[in-house]
C-alpha positions, 0 to 999 in steps of 0.5 A: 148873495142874491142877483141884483135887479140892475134892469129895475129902477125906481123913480119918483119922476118916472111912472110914479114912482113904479118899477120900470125897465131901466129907465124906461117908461115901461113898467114891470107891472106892464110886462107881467100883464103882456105876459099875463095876457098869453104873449110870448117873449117873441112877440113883447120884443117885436111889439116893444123893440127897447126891450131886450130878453133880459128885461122880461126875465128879470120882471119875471124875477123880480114879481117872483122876489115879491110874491114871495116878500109879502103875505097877504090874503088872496080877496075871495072870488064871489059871483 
C-alpha cells in the first residue's frame, strides 16, 4: 500500500483550495519553487522555521506522485 501524504491537505478555504503543508499557509507549489530556486533544505527551514524536514520531502514526493499521474505534452520552447 502507498505512504499516505498526511503532511499535505487540501482546502477549499486555504490557499485556494491549493496543496499546502499541514494546514498551513504554505503551499507545496511554494517549496518545490524554494527547491527549484537552488535553496537547500538548511536554508527553506532557517527562512520558514514552521517547516519541518518531513515537510520538504513529502512535497518532493507528492510532485514526484503527480509527475507520474498525468501525461501532458511539455509546451516547446521557442526563442
Amino acid at each position: 500500500m502507498a505512504k499516505p501524504f498526511d503532511r499535505i491537505t487540501v482546502n477549499s478555504e486555504v490557499c485556494m483550495g491549493q496543496p499546502t503543508i499541514r494546514g498551513m499557509r504554505i503551499t507545496v507549489a511554494f517549496v518545490l519553487k524554494l527547491l527549484a530556486s537552488s535553496m537547500t533544505h538548511e536554508e527553506i527551514l532557517k527562512a520558514y522555521p514552521e517547516l519541518e524536514e518531513e515537510d520538504i520531502l513529502q512535497a518532493i514526493e507528492y510532485a514526484a506522485w503527480l509527475a507520474g499521474e498525468y501525461h501532458r505534452p511539455v509546451p516547446a520552447y521557442v526563442e
